[in-house]
C-alpha positions in Angstrom: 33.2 67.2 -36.0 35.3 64.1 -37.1 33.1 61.5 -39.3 33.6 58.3 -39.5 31.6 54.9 -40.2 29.3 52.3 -38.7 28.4 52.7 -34.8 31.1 55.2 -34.4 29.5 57.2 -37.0 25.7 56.6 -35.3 27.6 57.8 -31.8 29.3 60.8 -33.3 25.9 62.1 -35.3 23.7 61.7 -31.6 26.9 63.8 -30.1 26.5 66.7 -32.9 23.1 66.3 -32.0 23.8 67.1 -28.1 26.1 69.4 -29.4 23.8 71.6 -31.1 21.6 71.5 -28.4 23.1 73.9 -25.5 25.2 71.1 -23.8 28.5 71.4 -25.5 30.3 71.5 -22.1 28.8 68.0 -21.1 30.4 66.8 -24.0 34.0 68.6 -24.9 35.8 66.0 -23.8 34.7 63.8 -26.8 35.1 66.8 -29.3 38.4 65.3 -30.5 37.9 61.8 -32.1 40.8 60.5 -33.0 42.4 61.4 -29.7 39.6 59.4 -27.9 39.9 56.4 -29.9 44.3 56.6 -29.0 43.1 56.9 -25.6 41.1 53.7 -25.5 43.3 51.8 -26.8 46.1 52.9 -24.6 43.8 52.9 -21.8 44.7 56.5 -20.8 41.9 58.2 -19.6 43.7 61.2 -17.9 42.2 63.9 -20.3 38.7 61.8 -20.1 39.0 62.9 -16.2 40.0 66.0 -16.7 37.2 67.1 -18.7 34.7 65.0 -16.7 36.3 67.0 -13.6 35.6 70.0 -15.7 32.3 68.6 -16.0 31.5 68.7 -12.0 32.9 71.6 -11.3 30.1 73.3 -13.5 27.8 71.7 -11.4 26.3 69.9 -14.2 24.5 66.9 -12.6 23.2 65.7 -15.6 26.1 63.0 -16.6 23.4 60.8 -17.3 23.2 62.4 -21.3 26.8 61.7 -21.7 26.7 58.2 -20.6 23.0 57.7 -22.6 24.6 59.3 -25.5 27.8 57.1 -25.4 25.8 54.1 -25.1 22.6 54.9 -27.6 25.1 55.8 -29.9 27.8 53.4 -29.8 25.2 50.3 -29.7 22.9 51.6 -32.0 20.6 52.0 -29.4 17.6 54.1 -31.1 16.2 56.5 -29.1 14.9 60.0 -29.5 17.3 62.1 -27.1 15.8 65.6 -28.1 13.0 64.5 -26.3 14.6 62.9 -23.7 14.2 63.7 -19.7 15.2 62.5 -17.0 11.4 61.8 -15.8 11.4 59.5 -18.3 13.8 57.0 -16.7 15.7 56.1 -13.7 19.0 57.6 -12.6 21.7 56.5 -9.9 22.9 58.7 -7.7 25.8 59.5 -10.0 23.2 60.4 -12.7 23.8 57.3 -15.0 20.5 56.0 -16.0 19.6 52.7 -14.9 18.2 49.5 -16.8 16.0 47.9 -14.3 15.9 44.9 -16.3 19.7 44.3 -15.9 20.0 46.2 -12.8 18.1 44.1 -10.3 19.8 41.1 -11.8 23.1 42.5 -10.9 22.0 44.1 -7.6 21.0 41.0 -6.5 23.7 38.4 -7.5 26.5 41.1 -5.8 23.7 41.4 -2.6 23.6 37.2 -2.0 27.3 36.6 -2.6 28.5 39.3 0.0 32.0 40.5 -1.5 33.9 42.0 1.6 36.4 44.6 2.0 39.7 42.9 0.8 38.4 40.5 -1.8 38.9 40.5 -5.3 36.2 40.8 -7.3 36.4 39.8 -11.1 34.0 40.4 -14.1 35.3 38.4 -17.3 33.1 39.7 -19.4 32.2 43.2 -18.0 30.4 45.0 -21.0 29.8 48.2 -19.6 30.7 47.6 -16.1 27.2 46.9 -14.3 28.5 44.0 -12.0 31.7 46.1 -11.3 29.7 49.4 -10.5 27.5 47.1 -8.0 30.5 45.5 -6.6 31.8 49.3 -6.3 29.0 50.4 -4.0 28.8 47.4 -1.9 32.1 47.3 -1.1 31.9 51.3 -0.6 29.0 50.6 2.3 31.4 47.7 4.2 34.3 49.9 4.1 35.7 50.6 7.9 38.5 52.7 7.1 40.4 54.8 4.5 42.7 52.3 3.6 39.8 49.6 2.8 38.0 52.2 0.6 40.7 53.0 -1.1 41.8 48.8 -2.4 38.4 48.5 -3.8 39.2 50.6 -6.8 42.4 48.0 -6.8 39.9 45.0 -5.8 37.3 45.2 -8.4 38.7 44.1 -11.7 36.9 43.8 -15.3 38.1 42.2 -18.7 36.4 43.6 -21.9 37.5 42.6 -25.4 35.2 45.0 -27.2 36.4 48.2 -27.5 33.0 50.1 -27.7 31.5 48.1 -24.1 35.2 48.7 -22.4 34.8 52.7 -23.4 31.4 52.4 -22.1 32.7 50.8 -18.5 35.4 53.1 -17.8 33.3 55.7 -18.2 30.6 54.4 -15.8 33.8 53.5 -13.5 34.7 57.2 -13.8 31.3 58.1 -12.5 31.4 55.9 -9.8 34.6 57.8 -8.3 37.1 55.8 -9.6 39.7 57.6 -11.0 41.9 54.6 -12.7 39.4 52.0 -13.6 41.0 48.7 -13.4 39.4 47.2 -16.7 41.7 45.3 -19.0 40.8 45.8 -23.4 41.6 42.2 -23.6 39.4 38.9 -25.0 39.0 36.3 -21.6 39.5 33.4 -23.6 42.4 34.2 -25.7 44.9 33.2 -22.9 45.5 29.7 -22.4 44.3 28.2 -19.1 47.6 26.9 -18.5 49.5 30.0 -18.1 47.4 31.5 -15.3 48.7 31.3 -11.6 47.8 31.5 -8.1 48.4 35.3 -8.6 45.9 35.8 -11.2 43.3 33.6 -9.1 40.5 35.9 -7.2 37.7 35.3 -4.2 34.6 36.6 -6.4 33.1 36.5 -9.9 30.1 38.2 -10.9 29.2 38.1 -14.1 26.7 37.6 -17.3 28.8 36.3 -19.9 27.4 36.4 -23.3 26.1 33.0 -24.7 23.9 32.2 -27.7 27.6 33.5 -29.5 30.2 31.0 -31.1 34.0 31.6 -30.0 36.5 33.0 -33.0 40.5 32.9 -33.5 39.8 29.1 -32.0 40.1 30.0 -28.9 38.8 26.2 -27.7 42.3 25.5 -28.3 43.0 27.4 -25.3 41.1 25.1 -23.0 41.3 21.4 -22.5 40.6 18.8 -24.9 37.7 17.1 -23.1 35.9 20.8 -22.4 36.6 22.3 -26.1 33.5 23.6 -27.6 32.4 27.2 -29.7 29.9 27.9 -27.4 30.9 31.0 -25.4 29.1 30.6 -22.8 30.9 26.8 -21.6 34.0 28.0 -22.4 33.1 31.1 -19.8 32.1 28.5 -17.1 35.0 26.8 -17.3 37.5 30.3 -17.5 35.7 31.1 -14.0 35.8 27.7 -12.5 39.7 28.3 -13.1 40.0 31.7 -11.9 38.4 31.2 -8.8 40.7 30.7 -5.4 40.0 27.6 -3.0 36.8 28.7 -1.5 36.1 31.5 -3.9 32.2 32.4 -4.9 31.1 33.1 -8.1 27.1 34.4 -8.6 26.6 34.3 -12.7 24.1 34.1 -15.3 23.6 31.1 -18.0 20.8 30.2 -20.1 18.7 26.7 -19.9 21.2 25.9 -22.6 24.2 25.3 -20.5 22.5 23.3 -17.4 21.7 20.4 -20.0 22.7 18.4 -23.1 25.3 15.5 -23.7 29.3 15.1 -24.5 31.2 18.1 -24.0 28.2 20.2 -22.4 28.2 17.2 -19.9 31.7 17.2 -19.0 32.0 20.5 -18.0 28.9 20.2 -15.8 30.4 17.5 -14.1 33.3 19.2 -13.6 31.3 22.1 -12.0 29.9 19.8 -9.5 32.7 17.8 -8.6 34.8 20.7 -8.4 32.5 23.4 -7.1 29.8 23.4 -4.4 26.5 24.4 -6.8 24.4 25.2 -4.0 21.8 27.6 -5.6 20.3 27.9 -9.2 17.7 30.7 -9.5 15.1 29.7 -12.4 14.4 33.2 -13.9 11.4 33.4 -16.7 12.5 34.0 -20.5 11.1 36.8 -20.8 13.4 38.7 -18.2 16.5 39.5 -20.8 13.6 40.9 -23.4 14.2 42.5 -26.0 18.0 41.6 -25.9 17.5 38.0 -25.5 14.1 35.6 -25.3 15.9 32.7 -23.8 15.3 30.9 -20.3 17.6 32.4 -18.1 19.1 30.8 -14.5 21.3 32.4 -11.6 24.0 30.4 -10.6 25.8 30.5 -7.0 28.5 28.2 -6.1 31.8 27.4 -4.1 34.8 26.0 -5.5 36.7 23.4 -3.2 34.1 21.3 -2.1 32.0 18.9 -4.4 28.5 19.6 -4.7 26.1 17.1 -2.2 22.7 19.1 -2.8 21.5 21.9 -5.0 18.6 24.4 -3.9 16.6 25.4 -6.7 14.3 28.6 -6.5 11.8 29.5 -9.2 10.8 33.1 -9.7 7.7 34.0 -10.5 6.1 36.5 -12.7 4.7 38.8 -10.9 0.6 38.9 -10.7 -1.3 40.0 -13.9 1.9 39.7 -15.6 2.1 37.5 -18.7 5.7 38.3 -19.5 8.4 41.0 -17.7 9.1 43.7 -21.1 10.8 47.3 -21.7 7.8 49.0 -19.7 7.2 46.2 -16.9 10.6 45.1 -16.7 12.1 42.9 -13.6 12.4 44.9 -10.4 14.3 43.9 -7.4 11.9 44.3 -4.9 10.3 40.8 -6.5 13.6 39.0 -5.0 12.5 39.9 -1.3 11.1 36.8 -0.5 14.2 35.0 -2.1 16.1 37.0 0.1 14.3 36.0 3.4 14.5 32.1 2.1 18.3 32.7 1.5 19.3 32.5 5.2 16.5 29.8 6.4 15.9 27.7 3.2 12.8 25.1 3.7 11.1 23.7 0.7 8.0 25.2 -0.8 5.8 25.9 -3.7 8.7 27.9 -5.0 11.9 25.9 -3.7 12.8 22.3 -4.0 16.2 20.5 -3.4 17.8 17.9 -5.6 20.8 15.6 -4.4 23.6 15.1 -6.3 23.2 11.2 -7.1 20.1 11.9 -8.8 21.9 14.2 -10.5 24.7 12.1 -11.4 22.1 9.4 -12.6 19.9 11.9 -14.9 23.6 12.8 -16.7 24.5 15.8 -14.8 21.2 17.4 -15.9 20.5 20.5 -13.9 17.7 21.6 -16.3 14.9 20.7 -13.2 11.6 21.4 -13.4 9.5 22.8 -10.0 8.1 19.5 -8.8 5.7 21.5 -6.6 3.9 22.8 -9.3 0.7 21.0 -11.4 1.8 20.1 -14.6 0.6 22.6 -17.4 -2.5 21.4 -19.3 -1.2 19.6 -22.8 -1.9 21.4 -25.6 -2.5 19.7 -28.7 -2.0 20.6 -32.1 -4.7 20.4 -34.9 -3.6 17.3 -36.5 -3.8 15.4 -33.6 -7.6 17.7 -31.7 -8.7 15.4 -35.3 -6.9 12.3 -34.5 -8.3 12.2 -31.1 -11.9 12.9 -32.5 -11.3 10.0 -34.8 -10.7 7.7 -32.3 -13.8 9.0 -30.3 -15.9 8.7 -33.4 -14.4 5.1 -34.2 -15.5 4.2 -30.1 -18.8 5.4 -30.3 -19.8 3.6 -33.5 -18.2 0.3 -32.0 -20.5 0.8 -29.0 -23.3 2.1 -31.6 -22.6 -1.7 -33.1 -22.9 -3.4 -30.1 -25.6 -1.9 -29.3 -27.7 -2.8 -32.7 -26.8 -6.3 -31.8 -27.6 -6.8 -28.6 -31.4 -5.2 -30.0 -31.6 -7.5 -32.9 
């Protein structure tokens, strides 16, 4: 076996690993190193499905330890695959495994924006290819004919800058039955916003583009002056505001971060409303993303074309005796079913309010808005001032304590 450094190192020590371990025809297509990596980067992946073809007609249904030893090893995922079954965790019906906590997210964005046979469906920051894979089987169920099943390997698009994550997602494309995954090895936000066209524009966007992360090569150069920032996450909002067609939908993640704060943040909020129809935000607990991210988290559905009047807020709940969602009680989808049921008759209640967007306009554009249905939570105090506030009670009751000596003597 080739040896190498860093992830790729990690990935090819958990393949000798398999290897060793009686299932060296799950894995001879990544025997050859090297010629992966030239693969990749060429985006051929002709002798990837051949060998996966090879793969099936052993009638080995276990694909699931290729793709969990592609993405354990290639993230530096730790995990003890020797001891590894699939009992132990969740497969599709292709035999990928399943992460429920990012699963049910993506399930339910593709469920409540609807893509239909004939639409184009982009992921600008596709990772691994979850939203694609989701859009995939959707679009699979709606299909009326040969012809509309076969566009939607044409139809649903991905664009993945990392080469490890864009390995990862053709693979899980490849596994979904599509033989020429339609995933571009290129960085989003490297192109100038100017030099896309009507062409390039699509009718949905899913996605969860990263954020926390500060843009490189300055690619805020690419974008505007009045929306120029580092934080990944803006610039995303505003790459997919472009991309979108007149009356396009987009369903995307964001963290608390991006529905508040002043100058540029602002501006490209503004230009979200006034240039988009924000008709839903989906408050999601900070403990959903855990343990790949701790922040607040919000799902965000909107229409370009038409400036937003009103915005719908929902607030999910943690679900009953749960303090916080984690890797053994993550999210599950089945908690979105009243969501679902509000979705088509929306009426206000201890979990949904509406805000209009003149109050919005007012606050600055702030979207960060609290349930006002809910009590507010009980202050807690700090030390310093639990002995302020006993001072002051002390200092009362020896006033009182005064005027009470006086009034005796």
């Amino acid at each position: 076996m080739a040896t190498g450094t860093g992830k790729t190192y990690v990935a090819f020590q958990i393949i000798h690993r398999l290897w060793k371990s009686s299932t060296k025809r799950r894995i001879l297509f990544l025997a050859d190193r090297n010629a992966l990596i030239d693969q990749t980067k060429r985006g051929d992946f002709r002798h990837f499905k051949d060998k996966m073809t090879v793969i099936r007609k052993k009638k080995i249904d276990k694909s699931y330890e290729i793709y969990l030893a592609l993405y354990q090893g290639l993230t530096n995922y730790d995990v003890d695959l020797e001891g590894w079954r699939p009992e132990k965790g969740k497969t599709d019906k292709h035999g990928l495994l399943i992460d429920d906590r990012i699963r049910a997210i993506t399930e339910l964005l593709t469920e409540l924006i609807n893509p239909k046979p004939g639409e184009r469906v982009l992921d600008p920051a596709c990772g691994t290819g979850g939203f694609l894979t989701c859009a995939l089987e959707h679009l699979k169920a709606k299909a009326a004919n040969v012809g509309e099943r076969e566009a939607i390997g044409k139809n649903v698009t991905g664009w993945e800058y990392k080469p490890l994550p864009y390995l990862l997602g053709n693979t899980n494309l490849i596994l979904h039955d599509i033989n020429l995954p339609n995933i571009q090895y290129d960085d989003s936000l490297a192109k100038p916003l100017t030099e896309y066209r009507q062409k390039d524009r699509v009718d949905i966007i899913l996605a969860n583009p990263p954020f926390g992360g500060v843009v490189s090569n300055n690619n805020e150069n690419n974008f505007p002056q009045t929306f120029r920032t580092k934080e990944s996450a803006d610039l995303f909002l505003i790459l997919m505001i472009h991309l979108l067609k007149d009356g396009g939908r987009a369903a995307i993640v964001l963290p608390d971060g991006s529905l508040t704060g002043e100058g540029v943040k602002q501006r490209i909020r503004q230009k979200l409303l006034e240039d988009c129809n924000l008709h839903t935000i989906i408050r999601l607990p900070n403990s959903v993303f855990q343990p790949y991210a701790s922040v607040a988290t919000n799902l965000l559905f909107f229409t370009k074309g038409e400036p937003t009047e009103k915005i719908w807020y929902w607030e999910h709940k943690l679900p009953e005796n749960y303090k916080a969602y984690s890797k053994t009680k993550p999210i599950q989808l089945l908690e979105f079913d009243n969501v679902k049921k509000w979705w088509k008759k929306r009426e206000e209640n201890e979990q949904a309010w509406q805000v209009d967007f003149e109050t919005i306009r007012k606050n600055g554009y702030n979207l960060d808005i609290k349930n006002p249905h809910q009590p507010k939570p009980e202050k807690q105090y700090s030390s310093a001032e639990l002995l302020d506030l006993l001072h002051h009670s002390f200092a009362k009751g020896d006033a009182l304590l005064a005027q009470l000596k006086k009034g005796l003597g």
